[in-house]
C-alpha positions as CSV (number, residue, x, y, z in Angstrom):
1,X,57.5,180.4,44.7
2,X,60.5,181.8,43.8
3,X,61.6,180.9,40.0
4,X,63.8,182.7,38.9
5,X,65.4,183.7,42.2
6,X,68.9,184.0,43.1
7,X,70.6,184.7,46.2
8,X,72.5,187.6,47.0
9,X,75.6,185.6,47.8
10,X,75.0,183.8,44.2
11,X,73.8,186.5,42.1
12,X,75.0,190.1,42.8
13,X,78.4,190.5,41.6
14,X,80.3,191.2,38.5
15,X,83.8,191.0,35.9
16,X,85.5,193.4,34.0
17,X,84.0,196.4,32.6
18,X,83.7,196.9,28.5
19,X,84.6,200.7,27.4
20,X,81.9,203.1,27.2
21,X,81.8,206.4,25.6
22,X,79.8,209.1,27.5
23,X,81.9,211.6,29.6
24,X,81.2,211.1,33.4
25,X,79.2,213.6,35.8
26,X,81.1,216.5,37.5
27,X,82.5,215.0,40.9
28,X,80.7,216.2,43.9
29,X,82.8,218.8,46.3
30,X,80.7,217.2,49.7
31,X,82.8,216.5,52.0
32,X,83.9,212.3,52.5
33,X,83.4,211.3,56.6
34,X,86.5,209.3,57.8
35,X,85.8,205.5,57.3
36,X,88.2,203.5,55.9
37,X,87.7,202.2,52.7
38,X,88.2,198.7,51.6
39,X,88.7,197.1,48.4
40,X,85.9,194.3,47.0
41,X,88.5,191.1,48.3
42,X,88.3,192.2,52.2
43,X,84.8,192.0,52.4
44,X,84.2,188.5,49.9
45,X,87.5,187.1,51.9
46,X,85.5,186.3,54.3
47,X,84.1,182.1,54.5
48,X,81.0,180.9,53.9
49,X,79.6,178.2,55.5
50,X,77.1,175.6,55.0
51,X,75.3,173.0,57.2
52,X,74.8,169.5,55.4
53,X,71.9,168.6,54.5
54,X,68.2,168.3,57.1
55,X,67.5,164.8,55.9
56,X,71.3,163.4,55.9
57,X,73.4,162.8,58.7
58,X,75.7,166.1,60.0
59,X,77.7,164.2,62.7
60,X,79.8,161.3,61.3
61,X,79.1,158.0,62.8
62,X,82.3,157.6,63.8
63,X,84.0,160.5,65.6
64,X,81.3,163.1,65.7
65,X,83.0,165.5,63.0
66,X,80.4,168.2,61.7
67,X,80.2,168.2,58.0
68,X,79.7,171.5,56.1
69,X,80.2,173.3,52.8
70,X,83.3,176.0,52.9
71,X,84.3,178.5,50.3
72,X,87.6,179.3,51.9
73,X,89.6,178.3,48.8
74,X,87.6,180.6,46.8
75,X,84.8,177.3,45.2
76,X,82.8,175.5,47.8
77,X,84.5,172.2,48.8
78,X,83.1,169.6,51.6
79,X,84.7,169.8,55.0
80,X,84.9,168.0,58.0
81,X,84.9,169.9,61.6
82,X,86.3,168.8,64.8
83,X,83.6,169.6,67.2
84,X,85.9,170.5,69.8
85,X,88.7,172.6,68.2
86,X,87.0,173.5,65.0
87,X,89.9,172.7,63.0
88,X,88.8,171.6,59.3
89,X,89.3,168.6,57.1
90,X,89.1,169.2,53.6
91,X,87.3,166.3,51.9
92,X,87.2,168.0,48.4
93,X,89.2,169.9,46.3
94,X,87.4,171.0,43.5
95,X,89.3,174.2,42.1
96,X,85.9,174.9,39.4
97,X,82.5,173.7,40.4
98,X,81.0,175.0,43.4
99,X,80.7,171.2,45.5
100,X,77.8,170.9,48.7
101,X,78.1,168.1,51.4
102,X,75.3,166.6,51.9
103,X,75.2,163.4,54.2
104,X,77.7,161.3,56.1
105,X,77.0,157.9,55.5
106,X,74.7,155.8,58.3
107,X,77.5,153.9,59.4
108,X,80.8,154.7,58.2
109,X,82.6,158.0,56.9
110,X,81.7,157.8,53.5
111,X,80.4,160.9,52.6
112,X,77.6,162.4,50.2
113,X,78.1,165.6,48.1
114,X,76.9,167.2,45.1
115,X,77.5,170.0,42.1
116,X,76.6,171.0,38.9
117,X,78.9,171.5,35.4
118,X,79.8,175.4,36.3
119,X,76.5,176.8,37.0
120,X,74.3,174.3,34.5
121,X,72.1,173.2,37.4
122,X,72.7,169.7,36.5
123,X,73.4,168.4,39.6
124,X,74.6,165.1,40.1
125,X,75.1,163.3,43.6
126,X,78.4,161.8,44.5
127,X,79.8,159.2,47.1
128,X,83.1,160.9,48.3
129,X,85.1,157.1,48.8
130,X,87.1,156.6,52.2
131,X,89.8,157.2,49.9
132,X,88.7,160.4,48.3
133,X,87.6,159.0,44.8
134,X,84.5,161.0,43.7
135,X,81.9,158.1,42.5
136,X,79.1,159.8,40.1
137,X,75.5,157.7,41.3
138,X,73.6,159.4,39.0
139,X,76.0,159.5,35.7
140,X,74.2,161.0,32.3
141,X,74.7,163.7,30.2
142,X,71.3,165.5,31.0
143,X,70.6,164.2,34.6
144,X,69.8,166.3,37.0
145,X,69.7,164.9,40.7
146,X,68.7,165.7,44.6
147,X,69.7,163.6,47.5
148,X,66.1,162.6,49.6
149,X,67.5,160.6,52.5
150,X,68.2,157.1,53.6
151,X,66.5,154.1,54.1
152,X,66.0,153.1,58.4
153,X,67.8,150.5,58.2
154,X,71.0,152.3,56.5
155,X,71.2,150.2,53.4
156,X,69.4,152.1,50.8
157,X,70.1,156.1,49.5
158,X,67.2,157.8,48.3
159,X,67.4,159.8,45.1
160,X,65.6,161.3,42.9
161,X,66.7,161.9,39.1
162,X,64.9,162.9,36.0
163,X,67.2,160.2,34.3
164,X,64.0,158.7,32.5
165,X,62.1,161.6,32.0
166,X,63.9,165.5,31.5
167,X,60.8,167.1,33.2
168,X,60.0,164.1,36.0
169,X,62.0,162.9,39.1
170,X,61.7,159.7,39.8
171,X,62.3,158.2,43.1
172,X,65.6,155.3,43.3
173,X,67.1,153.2,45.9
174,X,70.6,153.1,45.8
175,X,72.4,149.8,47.7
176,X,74.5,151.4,49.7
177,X,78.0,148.9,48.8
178,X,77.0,148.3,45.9
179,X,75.4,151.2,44.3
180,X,72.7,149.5,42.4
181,X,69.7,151.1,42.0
182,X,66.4,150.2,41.8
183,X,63.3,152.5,41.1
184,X,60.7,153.3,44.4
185,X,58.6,155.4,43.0
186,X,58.2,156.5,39.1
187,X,56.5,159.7,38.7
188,X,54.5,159.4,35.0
189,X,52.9,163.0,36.4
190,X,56.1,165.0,37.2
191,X,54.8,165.8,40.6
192,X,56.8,167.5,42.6
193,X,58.7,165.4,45.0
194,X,58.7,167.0,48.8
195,X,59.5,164.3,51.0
196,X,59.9,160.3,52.2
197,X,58.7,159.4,55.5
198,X,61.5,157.9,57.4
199,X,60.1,154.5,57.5
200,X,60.2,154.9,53.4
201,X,56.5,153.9,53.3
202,X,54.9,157.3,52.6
203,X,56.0,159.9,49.7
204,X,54.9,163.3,49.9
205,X,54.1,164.8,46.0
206,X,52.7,168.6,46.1
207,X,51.0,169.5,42.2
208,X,51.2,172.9,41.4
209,X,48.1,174.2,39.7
210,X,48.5,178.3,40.2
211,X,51.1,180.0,42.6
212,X,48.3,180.6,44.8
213,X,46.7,177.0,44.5
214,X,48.7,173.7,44.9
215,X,47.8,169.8,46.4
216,X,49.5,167.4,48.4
217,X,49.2,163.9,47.6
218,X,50.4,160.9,49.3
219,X,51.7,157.5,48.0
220,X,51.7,154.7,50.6
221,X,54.4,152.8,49.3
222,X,52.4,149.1,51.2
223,X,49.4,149.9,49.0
224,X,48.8,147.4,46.6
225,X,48.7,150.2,44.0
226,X,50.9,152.8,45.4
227,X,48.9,155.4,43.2
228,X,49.0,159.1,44.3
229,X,46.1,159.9,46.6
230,X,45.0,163.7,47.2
231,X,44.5,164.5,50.9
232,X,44.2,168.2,50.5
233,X,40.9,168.4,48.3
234,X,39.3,171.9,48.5
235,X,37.8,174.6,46.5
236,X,39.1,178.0,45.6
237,X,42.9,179.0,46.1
238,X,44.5,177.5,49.2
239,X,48.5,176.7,48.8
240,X,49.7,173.2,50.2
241,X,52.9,171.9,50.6
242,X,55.0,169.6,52.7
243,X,57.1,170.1,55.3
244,X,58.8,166.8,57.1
245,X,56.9,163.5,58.1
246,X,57.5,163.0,62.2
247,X,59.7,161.3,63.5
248,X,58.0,158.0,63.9
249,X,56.4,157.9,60.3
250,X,53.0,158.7,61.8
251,X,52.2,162.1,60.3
252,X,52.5,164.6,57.8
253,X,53.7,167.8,58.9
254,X,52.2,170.2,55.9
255,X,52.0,174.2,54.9
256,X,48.7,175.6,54.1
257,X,47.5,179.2,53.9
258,X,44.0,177.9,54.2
259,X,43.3,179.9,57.8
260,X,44.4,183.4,57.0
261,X,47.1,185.5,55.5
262,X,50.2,183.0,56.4
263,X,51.3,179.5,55.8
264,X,50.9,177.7,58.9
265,X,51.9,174.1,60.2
266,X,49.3,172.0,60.3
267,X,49.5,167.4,60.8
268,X,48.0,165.3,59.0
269,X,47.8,161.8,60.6
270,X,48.5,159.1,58.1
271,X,46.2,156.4,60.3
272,X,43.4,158.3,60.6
273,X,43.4,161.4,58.4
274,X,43.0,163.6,61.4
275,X,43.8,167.3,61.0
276,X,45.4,169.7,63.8
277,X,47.9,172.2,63.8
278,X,51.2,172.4,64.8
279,X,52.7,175.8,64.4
280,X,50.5,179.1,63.4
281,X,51.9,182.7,63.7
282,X,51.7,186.2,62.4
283,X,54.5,185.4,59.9
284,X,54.9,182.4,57.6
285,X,55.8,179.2,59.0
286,X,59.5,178.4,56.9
287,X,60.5,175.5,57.9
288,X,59.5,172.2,60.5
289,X,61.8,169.5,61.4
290,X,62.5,167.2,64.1
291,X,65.7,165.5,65.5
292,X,66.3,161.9,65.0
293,X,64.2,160.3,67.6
294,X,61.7,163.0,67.6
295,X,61.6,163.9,70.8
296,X,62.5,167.6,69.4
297,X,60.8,169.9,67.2
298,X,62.5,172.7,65.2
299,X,60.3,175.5,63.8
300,X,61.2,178.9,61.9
301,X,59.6,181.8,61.8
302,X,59.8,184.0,58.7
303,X,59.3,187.3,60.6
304,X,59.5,190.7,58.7
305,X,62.7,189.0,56.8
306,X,64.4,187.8,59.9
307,X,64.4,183.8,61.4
308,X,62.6,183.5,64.2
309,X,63.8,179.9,65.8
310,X,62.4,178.0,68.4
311,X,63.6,174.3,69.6
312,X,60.8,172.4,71.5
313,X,61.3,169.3,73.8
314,X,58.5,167.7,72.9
315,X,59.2,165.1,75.9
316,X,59.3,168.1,78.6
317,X,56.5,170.3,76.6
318,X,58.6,173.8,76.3
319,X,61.4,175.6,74.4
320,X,64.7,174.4,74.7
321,X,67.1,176.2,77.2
322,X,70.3,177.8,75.1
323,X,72.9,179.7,76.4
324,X,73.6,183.5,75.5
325,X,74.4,183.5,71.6
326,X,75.6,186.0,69.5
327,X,73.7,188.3,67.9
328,X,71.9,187.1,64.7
329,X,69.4,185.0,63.3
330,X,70.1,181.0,64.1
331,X,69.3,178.4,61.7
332,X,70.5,175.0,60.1
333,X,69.9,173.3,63.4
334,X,71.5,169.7,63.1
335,X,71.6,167.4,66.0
336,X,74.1,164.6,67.1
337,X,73.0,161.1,66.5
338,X,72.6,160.8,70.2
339,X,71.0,164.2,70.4
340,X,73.3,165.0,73.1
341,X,74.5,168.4,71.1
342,X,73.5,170.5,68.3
343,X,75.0,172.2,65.4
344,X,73.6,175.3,63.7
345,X,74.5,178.7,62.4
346,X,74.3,182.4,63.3
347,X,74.3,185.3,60.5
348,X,73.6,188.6,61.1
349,X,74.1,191.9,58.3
350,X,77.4,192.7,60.0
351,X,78.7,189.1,60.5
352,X,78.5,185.9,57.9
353,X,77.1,182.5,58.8
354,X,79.5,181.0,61.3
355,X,79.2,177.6,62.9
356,X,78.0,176.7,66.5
357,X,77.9,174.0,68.4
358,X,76.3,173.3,72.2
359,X,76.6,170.5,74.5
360,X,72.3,170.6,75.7
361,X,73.4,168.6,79.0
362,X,76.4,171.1,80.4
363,X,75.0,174.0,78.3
364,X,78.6,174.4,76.9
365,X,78.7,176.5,73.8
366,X,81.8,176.5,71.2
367,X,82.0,178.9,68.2
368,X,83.7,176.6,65.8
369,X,84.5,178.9,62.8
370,X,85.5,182.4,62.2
371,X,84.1,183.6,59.3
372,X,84.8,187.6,59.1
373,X,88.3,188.8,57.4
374,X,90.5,189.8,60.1
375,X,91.1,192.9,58.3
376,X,87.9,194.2,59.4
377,X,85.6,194.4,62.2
378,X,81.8,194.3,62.7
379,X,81.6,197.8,64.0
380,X,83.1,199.3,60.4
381,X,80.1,197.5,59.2
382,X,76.7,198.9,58.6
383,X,73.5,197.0,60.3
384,X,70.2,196.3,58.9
385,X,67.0,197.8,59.6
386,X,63.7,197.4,58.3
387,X,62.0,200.2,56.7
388,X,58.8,200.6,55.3
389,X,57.5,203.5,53.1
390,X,54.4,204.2,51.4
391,X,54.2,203.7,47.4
392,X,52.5,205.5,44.5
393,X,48.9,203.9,45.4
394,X,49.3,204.1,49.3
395,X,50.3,200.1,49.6
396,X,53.0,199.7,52.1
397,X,56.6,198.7,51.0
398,X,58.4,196.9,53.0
399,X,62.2,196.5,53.0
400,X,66.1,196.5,54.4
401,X,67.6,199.5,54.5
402,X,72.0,199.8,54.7
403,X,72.7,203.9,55.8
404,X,76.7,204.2,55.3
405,X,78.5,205.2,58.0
406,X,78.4,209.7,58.3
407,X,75.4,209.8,56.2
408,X,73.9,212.9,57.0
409,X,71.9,216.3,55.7
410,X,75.3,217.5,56.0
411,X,77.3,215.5,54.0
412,X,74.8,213.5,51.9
413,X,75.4,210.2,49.8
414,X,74.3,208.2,46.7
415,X,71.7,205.2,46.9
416,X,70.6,202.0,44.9
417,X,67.1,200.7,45.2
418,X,68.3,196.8,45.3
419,X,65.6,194.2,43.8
420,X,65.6,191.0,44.6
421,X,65.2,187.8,42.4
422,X,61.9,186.1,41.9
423,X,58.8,186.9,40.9
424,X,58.3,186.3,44.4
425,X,61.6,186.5,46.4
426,X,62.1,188.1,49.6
427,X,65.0,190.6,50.7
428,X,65.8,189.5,54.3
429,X,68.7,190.3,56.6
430,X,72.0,189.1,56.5
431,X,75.3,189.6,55.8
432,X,76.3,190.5,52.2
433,X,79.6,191.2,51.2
434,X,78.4,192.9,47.9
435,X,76.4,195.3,49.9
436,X,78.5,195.8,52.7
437,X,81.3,196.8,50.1
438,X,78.9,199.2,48.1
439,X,77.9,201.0,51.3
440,X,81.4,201.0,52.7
441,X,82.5,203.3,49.8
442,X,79.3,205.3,50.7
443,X,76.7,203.6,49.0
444,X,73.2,203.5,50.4
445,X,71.5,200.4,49.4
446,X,68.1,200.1,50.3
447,X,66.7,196.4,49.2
448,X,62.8,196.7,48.8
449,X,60.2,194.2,49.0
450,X,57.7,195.5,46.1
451,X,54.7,194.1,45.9
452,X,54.4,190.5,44.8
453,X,57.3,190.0,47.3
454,X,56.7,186.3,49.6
455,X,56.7,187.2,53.6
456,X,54.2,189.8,54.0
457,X,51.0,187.5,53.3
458,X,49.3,185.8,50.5
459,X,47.4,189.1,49.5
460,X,50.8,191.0,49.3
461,X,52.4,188.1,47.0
462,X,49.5,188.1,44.6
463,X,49.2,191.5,43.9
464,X,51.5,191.6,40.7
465,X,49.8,188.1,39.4
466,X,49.8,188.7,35.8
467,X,51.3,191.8,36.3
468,X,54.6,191.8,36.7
469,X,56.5,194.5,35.3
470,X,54.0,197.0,36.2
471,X,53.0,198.2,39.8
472,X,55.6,196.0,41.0
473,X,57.8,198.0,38.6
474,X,56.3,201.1,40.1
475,X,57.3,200.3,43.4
476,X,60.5,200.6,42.8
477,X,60.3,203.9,41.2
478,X,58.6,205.0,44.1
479,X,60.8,203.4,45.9
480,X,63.4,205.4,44.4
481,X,61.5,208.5,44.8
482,X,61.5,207.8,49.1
483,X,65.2,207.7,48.5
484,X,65.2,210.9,47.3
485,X,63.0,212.3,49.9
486,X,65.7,211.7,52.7
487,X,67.7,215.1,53.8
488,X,70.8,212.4,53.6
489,X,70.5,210.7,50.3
490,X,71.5,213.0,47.1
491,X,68.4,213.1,45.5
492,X,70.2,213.4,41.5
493,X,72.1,210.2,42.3
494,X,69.7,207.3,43.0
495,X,70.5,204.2,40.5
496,X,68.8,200.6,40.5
497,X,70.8,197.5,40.6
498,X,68.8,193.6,40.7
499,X,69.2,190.4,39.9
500,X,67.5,187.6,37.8
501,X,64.0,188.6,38.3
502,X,65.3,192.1,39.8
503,X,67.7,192.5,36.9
504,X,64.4,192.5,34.9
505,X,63.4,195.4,36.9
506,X,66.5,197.2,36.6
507,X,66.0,197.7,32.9
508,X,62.5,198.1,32.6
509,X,62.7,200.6,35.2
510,X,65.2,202.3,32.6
511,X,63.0,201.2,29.7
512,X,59.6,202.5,30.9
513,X,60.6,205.1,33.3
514,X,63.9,206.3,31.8
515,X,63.9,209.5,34.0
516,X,63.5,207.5,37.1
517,X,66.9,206.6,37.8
518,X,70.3,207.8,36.5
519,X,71.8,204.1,36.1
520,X,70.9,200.9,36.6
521,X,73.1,197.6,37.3
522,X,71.3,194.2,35.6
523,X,72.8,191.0,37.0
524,X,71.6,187.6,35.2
525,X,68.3,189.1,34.3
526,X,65.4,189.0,32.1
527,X,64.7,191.1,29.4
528,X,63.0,189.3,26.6
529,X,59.9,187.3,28.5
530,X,59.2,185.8,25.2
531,X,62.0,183.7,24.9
532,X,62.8,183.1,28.8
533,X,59.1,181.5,29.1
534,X,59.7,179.2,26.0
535,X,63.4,178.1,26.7
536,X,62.8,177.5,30.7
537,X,64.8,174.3,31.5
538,X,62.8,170.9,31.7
539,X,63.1,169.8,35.2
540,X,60.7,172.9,35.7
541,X,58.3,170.9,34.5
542,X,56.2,170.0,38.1
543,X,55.9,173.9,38.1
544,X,55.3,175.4,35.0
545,X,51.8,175.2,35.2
546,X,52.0,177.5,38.0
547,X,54.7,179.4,36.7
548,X,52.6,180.5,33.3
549,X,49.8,180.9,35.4
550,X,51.5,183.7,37.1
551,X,53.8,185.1,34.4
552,X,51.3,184.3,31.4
553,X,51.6,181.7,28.8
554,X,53.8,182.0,25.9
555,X,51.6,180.8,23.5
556,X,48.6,182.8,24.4
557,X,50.3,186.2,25.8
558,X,52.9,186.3,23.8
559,X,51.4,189.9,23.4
560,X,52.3,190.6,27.0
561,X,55.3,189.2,27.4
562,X,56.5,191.8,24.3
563,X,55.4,194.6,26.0
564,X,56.6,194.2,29.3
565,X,60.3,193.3,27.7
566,X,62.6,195.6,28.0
567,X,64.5,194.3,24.8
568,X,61.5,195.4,22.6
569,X,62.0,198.8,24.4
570,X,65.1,199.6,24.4
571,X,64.7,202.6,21.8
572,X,64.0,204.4,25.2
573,X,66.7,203.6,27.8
574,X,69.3,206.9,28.1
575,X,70.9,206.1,31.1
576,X,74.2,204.4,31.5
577,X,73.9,200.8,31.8
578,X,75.3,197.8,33.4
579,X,74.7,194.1,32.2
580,X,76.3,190.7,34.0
581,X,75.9,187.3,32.1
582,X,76.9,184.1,32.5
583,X,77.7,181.7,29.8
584,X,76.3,178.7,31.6
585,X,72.7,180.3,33.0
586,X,70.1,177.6,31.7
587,X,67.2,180.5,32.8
588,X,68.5,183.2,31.2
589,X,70.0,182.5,27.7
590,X,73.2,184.6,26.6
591,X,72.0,185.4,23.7
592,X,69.3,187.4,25.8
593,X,72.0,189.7,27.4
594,X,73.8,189.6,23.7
595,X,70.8,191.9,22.1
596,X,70.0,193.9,25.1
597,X,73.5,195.5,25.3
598,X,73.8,195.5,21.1
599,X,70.3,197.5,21.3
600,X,71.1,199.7,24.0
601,X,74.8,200.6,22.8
602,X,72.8,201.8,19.4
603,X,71.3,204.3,21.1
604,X,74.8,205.5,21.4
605,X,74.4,205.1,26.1
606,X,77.5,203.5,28.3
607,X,76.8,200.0,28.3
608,X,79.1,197.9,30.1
609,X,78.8,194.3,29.3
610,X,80.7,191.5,31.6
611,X,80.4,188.0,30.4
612,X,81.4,184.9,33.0
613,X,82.4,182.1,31.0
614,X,82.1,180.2,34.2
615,X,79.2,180.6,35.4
616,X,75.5,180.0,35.3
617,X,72.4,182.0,37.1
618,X,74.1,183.4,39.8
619,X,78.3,183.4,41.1
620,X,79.7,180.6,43.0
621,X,83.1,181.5,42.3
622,X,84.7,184.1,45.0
623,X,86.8,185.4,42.2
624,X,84.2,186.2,40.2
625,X,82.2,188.1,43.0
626,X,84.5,189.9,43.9
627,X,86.3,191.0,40.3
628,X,82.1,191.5,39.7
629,X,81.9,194.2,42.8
630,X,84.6,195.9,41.8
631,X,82.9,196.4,38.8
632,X,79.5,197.4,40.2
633,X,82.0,200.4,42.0
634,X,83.8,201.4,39.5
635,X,81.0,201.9,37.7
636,X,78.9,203.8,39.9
637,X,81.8,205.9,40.7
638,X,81.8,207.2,37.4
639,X,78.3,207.0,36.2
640,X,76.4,207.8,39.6
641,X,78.6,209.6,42.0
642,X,81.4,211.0,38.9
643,X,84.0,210.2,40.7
644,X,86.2,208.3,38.2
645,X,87.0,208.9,34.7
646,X,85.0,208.1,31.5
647,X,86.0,205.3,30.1
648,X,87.6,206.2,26.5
């Protein structure tokens, strides 16, 4: 469960630097390979794309367009595609909140969409009119809001809100002319809602009792009482959730880790309560879905942080024939209404998402978007590989490592440990402009997956269970120590940079092992547990349970929480420092970042302290990220490498 999680595209970036006043390191006399350097806005110009959402409708009714969420104007807007010639339709113009499509309407071109008040996580859902009016359905000053699906019959919308309760989503039905709503399901438990059977009989609730141990239950909505029932009753620690219902409303597809290290796919038929499974692997099982009719099943495989996809036609019995695609992991797979084609994306480390489309009867395939800057090409960027070393207590770390181009013995380079956000995230492959920038200026990044990490198998993600901030923390010090040990990495300039959870890590790692690094980058992060835990926002509320059980309760280890914040141990950090806020972040408080950098600036260290006022737990403006990597640069330059000047 990730909680405090952000992802790379949201969360690692930065603004302008505050003056600091410690003379930098002597510059470095190694000699620079040839690669051509490129500022921060070549490698963020780039577009990203995003497929609507699995349980709307991708392909309008009426001409087939694709919709999608684009950042080409710098915020996400909703955009329709023409799925022959890929050109683009804007259908919002937002120039300030970051706006997701998420449905075309069942029968007309009316379209869904959604966004927050600049990065509050409030989100609200939003019929986009024929005309182009925004109409709020879920209006209310506190409401937060997630689109479920729609009715069979295409009159109703499914939402849920926590319009009646802060910390509970209820289930509505929204009349589709009209807009009235009516409640379908009110949760008095604050359940967490996972999904509606497409017949909009069943609901699928999961409670969260530990990280490790969690229920499904079902409501059947033609019960006379329509009460919750628990179909996943067992003893000891097994995790549950839901997946999809088929097709045909007959079964639950669920998650369980029940049979072994991984979270496999497992039915549950709603008739008979019949058990059998549907998908097991090596890896976790990430996601299930079928196409409208369900006559095809779409599984992913998370394996050693890539997708593994597979499309089954259930009605022939094997994998679905594609033709040669690029290189990359596929996912957001989308079909046509009459399944005829499909829609889905391919990312890779050197390429961003970029949309595809094939016709499954002639096997045509169309690459619809263009997402890379024209200004530079995939071979000046640097590929992912998965490296694994061994930490301070012999456990095996895996994670993604990015060697810049003419890295060598010969001409060695600086390096960042990168953590990701969590407790419990994952580093996986992809394209990231931050990174791909830092390495381009001869950065290695190396993104471990410490311990406590999700991916590698339930004992793997349990290991820092009530202790967090220690040999997770350890990791990536040793992590940073196998930097160090490679003939092409300079072993006096390895720094830490993370975000949210990972920015916790980044100055506790300076806090508690202040020799470790020599600087550290803190994006959005933690670093008073105290207060994070007793301010966390109250639509957490299906999960907090879970979420104390693995961090610790505020009211009964308070003690903890002190000693594993790096706030209350700041006295200790020497090495230059980097801290990113925003002003909106409903997870991690300003005020937190506010007395960090006051308490670390009085032990007279560099601090540089960049405040969005735009923003909330993570960057969804392009501005922003890319102002914020230039920062990241600049600073390392002079703090890590001592390359620039020492700001007065």
């Amino acid at each position: 469960m990730k909680y405090f999680a952000i992802s790379a595209a949201l969360a690692l970036g930065l603004a302008a630097c505050q003056p600091a006043d410690q003379a930098a390191p002597a510059a470095i006399d190694a000699p620079v390979p040839t690669v051509t350097r490129y500022d921060a806005a070549t490698f963020f110009m780039t577009t990203s794309f995003g497929m609507a959402d699995s349980a709307g409708f991708a392909f309008a009714a009426s001409d087939g367009r694709i919709l999608i969420s684009s950042d080409e104007t710098g915020v996400y807007n909703a955009y329709a595609v023409d799925p022959v010639s890929g050109e683009r339709e804007a259908l919002t113009d937002s120039t300030t909140s970051a706006t997701a499509a998420i449905s075309w309407f069942p029968n007309d071109d009316r379209v869904l969409v959604t966004f927050d008040g600049g990065g509050d996580e409030l989100n609200h859902v939003y019929v986009r009119e024929l005309d182009g009016r925004l109409n709020d359905l879920t209006p209310g000053e506190n409401v937060k809001a997630q689109f479920i699906g729609f009715s069979p019959d295409g009159n109703d919308i499914w939402i849920a809100t926590n319009a009646r309760d802060a910390g509970a989503f209820d289930v509505y039905q929204y009349d589709t002319l009209s807009y009235e709503s009516s409640v379908l399901f009110e949760n008095t438990d604050a359940l967490s809602i996972s999904a509606v059977s497409p017949d909009g009989r069943w609901l699928a609730l999961v409670r969260n009792r530990t990280s490790a141990d969690s229920d499904i239950l079902l409501v059947d909505r033609a019960a006379d009482n329509a009460e919750p029932v628990l179909i996943t009753a067992h003893e000891g620690n097994i995790a549950y959730s839901a997946y999809t219902f088929t097709a045909d409303s007959s079964a639950l597809i669920y998650a369980t880790d029940e049979f072994g290290e991984f979270s496999q796919a497992w039915s549950y038929d709603l008739a008979t309560g019949e058990r059998a499974p549907v998908v097991t692997a090596d890896w976790d099982v990430q996601f299930v879905t079928y196409s409208p009719s369900g006559r095809f099943l779409v599984t992913g495989i998370n394996a050693d942080a890539r997708t593994e996809v597979t499309i089954t036609d259930l009605q022939a019995g094997q994998a679905l024939a594609l033709p040669d695609l690029p290189a990359g992991d596929l996912g957001s797979v989308r079909f046509s209404r009459d399944e005829g084609s499909i829609a889905f994306m391919i990312n890779a480390a050197t390429s961003p998402s970029n949309l595809h489309i094939v016709d499954l009867a002639t096997q045509a395939h169309t690459q619809l978007t263009n997402a890379l800057n024209p200004a530079i090409t995939e071979a000046e960027m640097v590929d992912a590989e998965v490296v694994r070393f061994a930490s301070f207590d012999g456990v095996e770390i895996p994670g993604i490592m990015y060697r810049p181009h003419g890295a060598s013995a010969d001409n060695p380079v600086p390096a960042l440990v990168m953590v990701h956000g969590g407790p419990g995230g994952q580093s996986r492959i992809g394209y990231s402009a931050m990174i791909q920038h830092l390495v381009n200026h001869g950065y290695a990044v190396y993104a471990a997956n410490n311990r406590g990490s999700s991916g590698y198998g339930k004992t793997f993600f349990h290991m820092d269970d009530r202790r967090h901030g220690e040999e997770d923390l350890n990791d990536i010090v040793a992590a940073g120590d196998y930097l160090r040990s490679l003939d092409w990495v300079r072993d006096d300039q390895v720094g830490v940079i993370g975000g949210s959870y990972g920015g916790f890590m980044t100055v506790a790692a300076l806090a508690f092992h202040p020799d470790a690094f020599e600087v550290g980058i803190d994006i959005f992060g933690v670093t008073n547990w105290e207060r994070t835990l007793a301010s966390i926002p109250p639509w957490w509320e299906s999960f907090r349970e879970a979420l104390y059980d693995e961090m610790g309760d505020p009211a009964t280890d308070a003690e903890r929480h002190r000693a594993i914040s790096p706030l209350f141990h700041a006295d200790t950090i020497t090495k230059p420092l980097m801290v990113i806020q925003g002003a909106n972040d409903p997870r991690v408080l300003q005020v937190e970042s506010d007395e960090m950098v006051a308490a670390v600036r009085a032990n007279g260290v560099p601090v540089e302290y960049v405040l969005f006022p735009d923003e909330g737990h993570g960057f969804r403006g392009r501005d922003n990220r890319i102002t914020a990597s230039e920062a990241y640069l600049s600073f390392l330059d002079t703090y890590l490498r001592g390359e620039g000047e020492a700001a007065e």
